[in-house]
C-alpha positions in Angstrom: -73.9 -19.0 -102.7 -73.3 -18.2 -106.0 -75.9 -16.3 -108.1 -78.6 -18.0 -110.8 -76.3 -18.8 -114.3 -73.3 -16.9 -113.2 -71.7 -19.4 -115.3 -73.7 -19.4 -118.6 -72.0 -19.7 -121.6 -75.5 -18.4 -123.8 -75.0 -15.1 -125.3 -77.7 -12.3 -124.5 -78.9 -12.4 -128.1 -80.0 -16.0 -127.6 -81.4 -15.4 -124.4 -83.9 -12.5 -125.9 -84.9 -14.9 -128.7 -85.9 -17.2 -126.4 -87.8 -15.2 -124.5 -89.3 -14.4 -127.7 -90.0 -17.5 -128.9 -91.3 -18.5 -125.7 -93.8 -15.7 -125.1 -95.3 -17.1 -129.0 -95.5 -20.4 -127.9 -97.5 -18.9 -125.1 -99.9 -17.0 -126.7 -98.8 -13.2 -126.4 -99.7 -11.3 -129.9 -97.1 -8.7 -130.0 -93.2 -8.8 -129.5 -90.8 -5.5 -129.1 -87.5 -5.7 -127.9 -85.1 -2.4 -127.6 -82.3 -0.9 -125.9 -80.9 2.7 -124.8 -77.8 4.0 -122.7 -77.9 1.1 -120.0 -80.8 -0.7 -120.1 -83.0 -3.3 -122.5 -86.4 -3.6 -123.1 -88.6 -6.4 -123.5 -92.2 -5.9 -124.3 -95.1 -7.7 -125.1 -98.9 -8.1 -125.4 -100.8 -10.7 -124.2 -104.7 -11.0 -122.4 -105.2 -7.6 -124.2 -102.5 -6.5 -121.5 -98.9 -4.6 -122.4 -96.4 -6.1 -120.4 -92.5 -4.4 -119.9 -89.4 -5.4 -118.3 -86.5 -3.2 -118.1 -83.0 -5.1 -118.1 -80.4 -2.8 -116.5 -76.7 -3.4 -118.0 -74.3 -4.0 -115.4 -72.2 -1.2 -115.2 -69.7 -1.9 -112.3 -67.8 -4.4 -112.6 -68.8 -7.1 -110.5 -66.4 -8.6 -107.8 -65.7 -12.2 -107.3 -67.7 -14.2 -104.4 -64.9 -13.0 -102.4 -65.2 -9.4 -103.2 -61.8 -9.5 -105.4 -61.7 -7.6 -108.9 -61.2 -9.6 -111.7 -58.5 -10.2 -114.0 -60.8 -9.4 -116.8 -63.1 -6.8 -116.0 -64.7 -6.8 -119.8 -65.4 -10.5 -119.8 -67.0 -9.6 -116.2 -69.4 -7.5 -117.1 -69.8 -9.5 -120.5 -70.7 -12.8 -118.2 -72.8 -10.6 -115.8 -75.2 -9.3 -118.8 -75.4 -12.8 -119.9 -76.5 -14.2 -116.7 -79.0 -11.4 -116.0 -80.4 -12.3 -119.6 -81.0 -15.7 -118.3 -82.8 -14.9 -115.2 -85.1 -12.4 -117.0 -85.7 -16.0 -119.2 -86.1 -17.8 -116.0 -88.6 -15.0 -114.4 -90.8 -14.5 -117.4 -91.0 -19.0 -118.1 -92.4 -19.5 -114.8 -94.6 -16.6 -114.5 -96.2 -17.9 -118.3 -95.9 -21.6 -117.0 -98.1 -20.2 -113.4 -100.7 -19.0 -115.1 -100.9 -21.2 -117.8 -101.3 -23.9 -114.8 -103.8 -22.0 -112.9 -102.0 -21.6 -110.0 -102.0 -17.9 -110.7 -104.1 -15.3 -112.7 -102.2 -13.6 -115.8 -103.1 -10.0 -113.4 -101.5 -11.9 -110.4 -97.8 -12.5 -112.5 -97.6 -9.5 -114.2 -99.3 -6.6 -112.6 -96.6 -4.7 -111.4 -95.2 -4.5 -115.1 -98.4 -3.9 -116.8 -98.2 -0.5 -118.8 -100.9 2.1 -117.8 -102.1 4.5 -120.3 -99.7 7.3 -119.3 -97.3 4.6 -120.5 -95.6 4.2 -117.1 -95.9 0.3 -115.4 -97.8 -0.2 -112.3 -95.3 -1.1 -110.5 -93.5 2.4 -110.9 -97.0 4.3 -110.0 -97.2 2.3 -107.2 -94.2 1.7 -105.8 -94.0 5.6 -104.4 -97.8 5.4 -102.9 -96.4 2.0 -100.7 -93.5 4.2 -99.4 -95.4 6.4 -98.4 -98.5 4.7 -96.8 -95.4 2.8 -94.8 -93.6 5.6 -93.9 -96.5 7.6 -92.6 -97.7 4.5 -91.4 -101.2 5.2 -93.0 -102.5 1.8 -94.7 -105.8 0.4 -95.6 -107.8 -1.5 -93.5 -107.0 -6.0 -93.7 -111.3 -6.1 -94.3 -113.2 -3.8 -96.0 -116.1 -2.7 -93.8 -119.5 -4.0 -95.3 -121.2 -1.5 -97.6 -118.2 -0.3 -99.1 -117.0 2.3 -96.3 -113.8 1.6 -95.8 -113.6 4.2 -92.6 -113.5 3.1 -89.2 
């Protein structure tokens, strides 16, 4: 199976305006896009929320669906930054178009990429705590016991 746009011919700078344009057209009030070593940034407010994806560049050459190098490694890794642009397109689209449907909260979408105050995302605080609780095999109770006291 081959992967989402692996075939795209839109360049990456087209594929962050669009994101731009469509994060306007669905409400957010602030727009910051950056870059540094091997990674983009895309950030934006919206529901007095900060929102932030980080786009990893491809660094490896990626291998044809057989596992063969390339003839062209540069227009490899070229083609694999452009299709990774258009899934991050793809992702945030139909998390906007969810909530903007109802069949998910704004929180639900985006709360593992909200930015805390620290200025780390949610999903990178909490992320370690999961690994934990599953590794030590210590998790929260399914139903919180009435009155608050979650202790059996």
């Amino acid at each position: 199976m081959s992967k989402y746009a692996s075939q795209t011919t839109v360049s990456q700078e087209r594929s962050r305006a669009e994101i731009e344009s469509i994060l306007w057209r669905y409400g957010a009030s602030r727009f910051a896009y950056g870059w540094q070593g091997n990674s983009a940034m895309i950030a934006f407010e919206a529901n007095r929320r900060r929102i932030r994806f980080i786009l990893p560049f491809p660094t490896d050459t990626p291998r044809t669906p057989k596992g063969r190098r390339p003839l062209h490694p540069d227009k490899a890794l070229d083609q694999e930054g452009r299709r990774r642009w258009r899934a991050l397109v793809l992702a945030i689209k139909a998390k906007l178009e969810m909530v903007d449907s109802g069949i998910a909260t704004f929180e639900d979408e985006f709360l593992a990429y909200t930015v805390l105050p620290n200025g780390s995302t949610v999903g990178e605080w909490i992320t370690p705590q999961i690994e934990s609780a599953c590794n030590f095999g210590k998790m929260p109770p399914l139903l919180p016991m009435p009155g608050g006291n979650d202790a059996p």
